[in-house]
N, C-alpha and C positions, 0 to 999 in steps of 0.2 A: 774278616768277620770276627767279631768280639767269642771268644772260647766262654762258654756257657760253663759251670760244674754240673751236668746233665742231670741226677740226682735234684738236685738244690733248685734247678730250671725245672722240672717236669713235675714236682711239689708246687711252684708258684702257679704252676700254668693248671694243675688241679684243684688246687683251693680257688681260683679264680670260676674256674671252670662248676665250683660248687657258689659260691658268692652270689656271681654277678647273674645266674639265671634267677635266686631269692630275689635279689633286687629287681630284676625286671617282673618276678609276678607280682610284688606288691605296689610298683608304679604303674603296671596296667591293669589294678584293680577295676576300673568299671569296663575295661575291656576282653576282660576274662575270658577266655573260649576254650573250645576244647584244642583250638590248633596251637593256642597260647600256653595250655599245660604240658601239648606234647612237647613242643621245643623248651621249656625251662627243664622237664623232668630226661628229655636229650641232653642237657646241658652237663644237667646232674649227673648221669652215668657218666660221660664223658670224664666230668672231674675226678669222678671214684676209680675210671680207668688209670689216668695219668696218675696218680694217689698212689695205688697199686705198682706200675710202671717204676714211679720214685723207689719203690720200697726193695726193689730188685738186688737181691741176694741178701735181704735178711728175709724172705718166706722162701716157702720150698719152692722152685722156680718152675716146675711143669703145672701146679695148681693155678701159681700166680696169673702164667703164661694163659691160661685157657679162661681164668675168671676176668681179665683185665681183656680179651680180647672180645668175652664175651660183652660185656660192655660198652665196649670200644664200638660194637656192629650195631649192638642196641640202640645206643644213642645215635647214629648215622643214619637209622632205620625211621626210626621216633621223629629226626627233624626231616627227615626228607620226605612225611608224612603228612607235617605239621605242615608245610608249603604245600605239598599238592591238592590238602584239603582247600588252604587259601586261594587257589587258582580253581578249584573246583570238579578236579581230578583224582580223588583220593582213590588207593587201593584199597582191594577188601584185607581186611585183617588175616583170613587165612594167609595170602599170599604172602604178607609180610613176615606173619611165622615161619611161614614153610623156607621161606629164603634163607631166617636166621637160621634154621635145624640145616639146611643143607652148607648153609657157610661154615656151623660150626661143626658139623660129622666131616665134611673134608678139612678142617684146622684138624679136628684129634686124630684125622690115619694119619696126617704125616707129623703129628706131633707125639703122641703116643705108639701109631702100630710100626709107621715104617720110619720114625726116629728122624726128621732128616729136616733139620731146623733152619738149614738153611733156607730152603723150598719152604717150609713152614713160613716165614719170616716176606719172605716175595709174595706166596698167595696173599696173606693177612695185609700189605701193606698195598696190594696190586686193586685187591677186592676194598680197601678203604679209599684209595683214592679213584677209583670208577664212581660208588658212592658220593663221594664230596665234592667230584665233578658234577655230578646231577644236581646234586645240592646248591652249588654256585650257579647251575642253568635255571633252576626254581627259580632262583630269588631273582636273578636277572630278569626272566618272563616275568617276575612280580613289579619288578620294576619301571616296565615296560609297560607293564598295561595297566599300573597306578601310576604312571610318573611318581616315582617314588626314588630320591635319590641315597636313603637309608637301604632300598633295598637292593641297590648293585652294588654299592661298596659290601653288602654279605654276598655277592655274587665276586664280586672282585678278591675278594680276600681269599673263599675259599677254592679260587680257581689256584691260588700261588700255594695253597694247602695241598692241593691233590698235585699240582705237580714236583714239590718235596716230596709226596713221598713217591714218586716216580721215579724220581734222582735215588729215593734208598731203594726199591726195588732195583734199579740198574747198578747200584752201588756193593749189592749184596751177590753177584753174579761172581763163580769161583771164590766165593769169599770161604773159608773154613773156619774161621773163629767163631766167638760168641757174636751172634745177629741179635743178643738183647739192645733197643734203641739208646740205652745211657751208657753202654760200652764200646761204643762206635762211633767214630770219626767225624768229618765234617757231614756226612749226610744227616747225622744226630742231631748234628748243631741249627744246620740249616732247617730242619724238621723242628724242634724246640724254638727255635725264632719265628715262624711261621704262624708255630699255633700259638706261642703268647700274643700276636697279632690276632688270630684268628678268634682268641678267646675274648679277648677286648670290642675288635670293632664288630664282631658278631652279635654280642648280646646287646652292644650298643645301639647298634644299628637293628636289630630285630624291634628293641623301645621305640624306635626312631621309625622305623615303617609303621606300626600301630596308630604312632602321632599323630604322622605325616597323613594316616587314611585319618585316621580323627578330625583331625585340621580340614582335610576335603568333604566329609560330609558336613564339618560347619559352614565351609565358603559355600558348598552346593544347596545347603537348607534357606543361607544367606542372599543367592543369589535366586533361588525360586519365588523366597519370599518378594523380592526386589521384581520379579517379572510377574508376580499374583499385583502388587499393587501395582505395576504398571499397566497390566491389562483390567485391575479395575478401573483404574483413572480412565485409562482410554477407551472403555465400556461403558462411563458415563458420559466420557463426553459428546460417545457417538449417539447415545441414546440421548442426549439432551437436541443435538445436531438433528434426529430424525424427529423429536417433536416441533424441534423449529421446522420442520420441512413439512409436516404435515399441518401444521396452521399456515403455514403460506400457503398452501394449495387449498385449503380451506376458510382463505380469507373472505372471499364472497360471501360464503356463509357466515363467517363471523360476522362480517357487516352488517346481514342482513338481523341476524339475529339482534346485534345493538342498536339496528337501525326503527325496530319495531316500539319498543319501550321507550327510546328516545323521543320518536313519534309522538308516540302516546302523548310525554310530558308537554311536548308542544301545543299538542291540540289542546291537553284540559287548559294552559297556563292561558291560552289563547282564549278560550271560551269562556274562559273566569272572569279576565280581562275586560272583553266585550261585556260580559252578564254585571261586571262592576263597575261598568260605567253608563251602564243604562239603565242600571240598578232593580236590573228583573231578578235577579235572587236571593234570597234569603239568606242570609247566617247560615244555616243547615247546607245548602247546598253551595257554597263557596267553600265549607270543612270540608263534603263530601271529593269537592275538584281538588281543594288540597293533599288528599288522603291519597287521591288515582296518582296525582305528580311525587308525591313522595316514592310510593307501590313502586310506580315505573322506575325511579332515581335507584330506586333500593337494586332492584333487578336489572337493570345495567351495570351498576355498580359489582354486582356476584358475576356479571358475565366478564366482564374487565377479571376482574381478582383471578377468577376458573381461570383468565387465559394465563396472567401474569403467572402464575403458581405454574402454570402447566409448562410454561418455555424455559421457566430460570431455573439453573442447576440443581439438582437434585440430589441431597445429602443423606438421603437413608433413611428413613425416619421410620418407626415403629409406632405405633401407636393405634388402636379398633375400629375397625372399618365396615361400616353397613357395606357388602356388596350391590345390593336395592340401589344406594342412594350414585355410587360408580355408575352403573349402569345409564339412571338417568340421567346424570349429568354430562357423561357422553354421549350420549345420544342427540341432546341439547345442540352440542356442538355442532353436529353435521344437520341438526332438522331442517336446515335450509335447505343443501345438499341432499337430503332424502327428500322432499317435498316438489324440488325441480327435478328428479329421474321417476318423479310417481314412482315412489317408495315404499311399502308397510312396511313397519318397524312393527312389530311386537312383544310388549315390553311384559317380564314376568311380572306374578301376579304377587304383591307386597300380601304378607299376610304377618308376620314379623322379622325384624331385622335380622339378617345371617351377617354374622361379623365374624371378621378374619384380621390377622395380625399383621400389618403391612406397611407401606409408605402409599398414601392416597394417590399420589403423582405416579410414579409409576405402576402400579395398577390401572390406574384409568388409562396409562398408553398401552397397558397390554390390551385392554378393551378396546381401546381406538383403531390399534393397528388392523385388530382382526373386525372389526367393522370395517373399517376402509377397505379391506380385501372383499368381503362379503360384499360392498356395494358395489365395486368394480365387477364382479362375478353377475352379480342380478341385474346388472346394467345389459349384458348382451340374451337375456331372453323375455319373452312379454313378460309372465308372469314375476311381478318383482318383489320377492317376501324375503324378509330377516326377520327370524323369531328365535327370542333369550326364551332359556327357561334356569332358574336360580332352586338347586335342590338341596337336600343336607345328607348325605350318605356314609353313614356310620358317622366318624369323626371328620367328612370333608365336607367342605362346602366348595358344589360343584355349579358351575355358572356353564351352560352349555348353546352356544351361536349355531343358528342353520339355516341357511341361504337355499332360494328356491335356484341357482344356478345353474351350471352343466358340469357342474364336481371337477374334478381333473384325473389325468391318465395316471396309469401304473406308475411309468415314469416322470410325470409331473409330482407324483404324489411324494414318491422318493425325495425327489431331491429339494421339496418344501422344508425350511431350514435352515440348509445348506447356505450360509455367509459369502453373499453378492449374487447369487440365486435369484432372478426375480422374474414371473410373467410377466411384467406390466413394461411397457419400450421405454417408462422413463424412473423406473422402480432403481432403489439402490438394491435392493435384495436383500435388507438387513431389520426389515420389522421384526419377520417372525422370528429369526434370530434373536435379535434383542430380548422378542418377547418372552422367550423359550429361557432368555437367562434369567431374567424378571423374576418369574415363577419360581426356578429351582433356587436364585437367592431366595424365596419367601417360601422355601421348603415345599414347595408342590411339583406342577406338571403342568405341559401345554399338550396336549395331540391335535392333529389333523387328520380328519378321514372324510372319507364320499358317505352321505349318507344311504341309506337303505334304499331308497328310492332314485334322488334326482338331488343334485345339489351339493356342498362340503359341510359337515361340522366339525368347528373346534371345541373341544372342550378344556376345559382351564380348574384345575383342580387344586383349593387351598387349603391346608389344616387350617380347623374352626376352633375358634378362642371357646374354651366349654363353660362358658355361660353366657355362646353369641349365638348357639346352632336354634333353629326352628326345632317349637316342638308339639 
């Protein structure tokens, strides 16, 4: 072992010990805490210790002896504090006092009443390294339960600290000379080597665990981020995947619906035809057939588009929306479908447009979905009613569905929502779901309840554009 001039060694390992805590508060400025001031302002006593320690026989040496120790406990106290706040076990501040007042009234009987320095010297170095061993288990549990690899190298360093000074406790048994640590042999040495170690990769390594938590809430905000747009993607595409599913079940009716207008156009082109070649009509009434095949062309044409819009992905779109006109355009959709289960639909009553801020597409499938529920429901009793009512209450524009059905159970009711969840034997269970996230993206609400009577209603509640609300 390299001979230290102990003096000369326990001055660098003090000013370090003053330094290197400065530097670590001003590079963890924006992580500043109170566990961050405790262990720099630990540091700092620490260095004013060893400072004093250096200075050993030019002050008067029983002052010195009790101000440097007091320090010495302080700082040990202070970081062992500063880690158990970070683990989230702090002691209360009495306790901490009361430890220092009894460490230090037993340092002064046997250093002032019953004189006996050597025992002096074994308590203070016995009771520092109990201390520093707790210290190095801190930070090891810190490291532990941050994968934090700054934070067991200050777990490793201080375990070789508390066991030097074990070696000078053991070192200092029948010893009769001066037990001051710069006037004593290799356990000095080995003590001075230790904590110059200890002074470096400690505050290094304390920078270094801050980082190191810094660096994991960036990957963890990084990797949230990475599973929000994952699960948005795959939110859309399961919702684009349930609109396709719900026009396939509702293709008959789609047909039927293009199949009427189309119709139409045949029959006028037809009877134009005839009537212009036997030349029974007039100018006027070959306009008026042209005008019906146009009509119908137009509204085949909106019923294609509704469909096209309604299956191809959907990109978010913001932009005001008559609830009114949702309403009936999905309704439209299934009129076949209601028309063959003898169906009433009952459609609220337009008085002026309630607009809401939204994507038209996805709205009209939160509409659909819970229509399609509401019709599977009135299918199994005679009386078969769905009735919308569209209100404006306070700032919301509330769209409310209620089916003459048989409601559902307690626990039917519960688990409505619930993702793969579904009565129906060939249901994914993921309407209402979907529809529930619809809503809360577009800042509102879905509920499901039995009404008062006989039957379920949803109601679907959205903030109203303020100068879209009825008034």
């Amino acid at each position: 072992m390299i001979n230290f001039h102990l003096p000369t060694a326990f001055l660098i390992i003090g000013l370090l010990y003053v330094l290197l805590p400065v530097i670590a508060w001003i590079v963890l400025t924006e992580q500043r805490s109170q566990p961050v001031a405790m262990w720099c302002l630990g540091g700092l006593l620490m260095g004013m210790a060893a400072i004093l320690t250096a200075m050993q026989g030019t002050l008067k040496e029983k002052i010195l002896f009790s101000v440097a120790t007091f320090l010495f406990h302080s700082s040990n106290l202070l970081r062992i504090q500063s880690l158990r706040i970070e683990l989230g076990i702090a002691w209360k501040t009495r306790w901490l006092v009361l430890a220092l007042i009894i460490i230090m009234v037993i340092f002064h009987i046997l250093h002032f009443v019953l004189a006996l320095p050597t025992l002096r010297g074994q308590f203070t170095f016995l009771v520092g390294a109990a201390l520093i061993f707790h210290m190095a288990m801190l930070a090891r549990q810190i490291g532990l339960d941050q994968q934090s690899p700054s934070a067991k190298w200050i777990g490793r360093v201080y375990v070789l600290v508390a066991f030097a000074m074990l070696y000078r406790v053991w070192s200092l048994i029948d010893f009769n000379g001066n037990v001051g640590v710069i006037n004593e042999g290799i356990s000095s040495q080995l003590l001075a080597s230790v904590m110059l170690l200890a002074v470096v990769v400690g505050h290094v390594g304390y920078v270094g665990l801050h980082l190191d938590r810094l660096m994991g809430r960036e990957l963890k905000a990084a990797a949230d981020r990475a599973r929000d747009e994952e699960s948005r993607r795959l939110g859309e595409q399961i919702a684009q995947l349930d609109r396709q599913r719900s026009l396939g079940e509702m293709s008959a009716s789609l047909g039927h619906e293009l199949n009427q207008p189309l119709t139409a156009v045949l029959t006028n082109a037809q009877v134009a035809r005839r009537g212009l070649q036997a030349g029974r009509y007039s100018e006027e009434q070959h306009t008026e057939f042209l005008d019906k095949i146009i009509l119908n062309t137009q509204r085949a044409n909106q019923i294609i588009e509704r469909i096209r819009g309604f299956i191809r992905p959907s990109t978010v779109l913001r932009e005001p929306i008559d609830l009114h006109q949702i309403v009936r355009e999905v309704s439209e959709l299934v009129a076949d479908k209601v028309r063959s289960e003898q169906i009433r639909i009952i459609l609220p009553e337009t008085f002026r447009p309630l607009r809401v801020s939204g994507d038209p597409i996805q709205l009209s499938q939160i509409v659909l979905n819970v229509l399609r529920n509401a019709i599977e429901a009135v299918k199994q009793v005679a009386h078969r009613e769905i009735r919308f009512s569209l209100t404006q209450i306070d700032q919301w524009a509330v769209l409310r569905l209620e089916d003459s059905g048989p409601g559902l159970t307690p626990e039917l009711l519960a688990q409505v929502g619930t993702p793969f969840f579904s009565t129906k034997p060939s249901g994914l269970g993921m309407g209402v779901s979907i529809s529930r996230a619809i809503a809360t993206q577009h800042g509102g609400t879905l509920n499901i309840v039995n009404a008062t009577t006989r039957g379920t209603v949803v109601e679907l509640r959205l903030p109203i554009l303020p100068d879209g609300g009825m008034r």
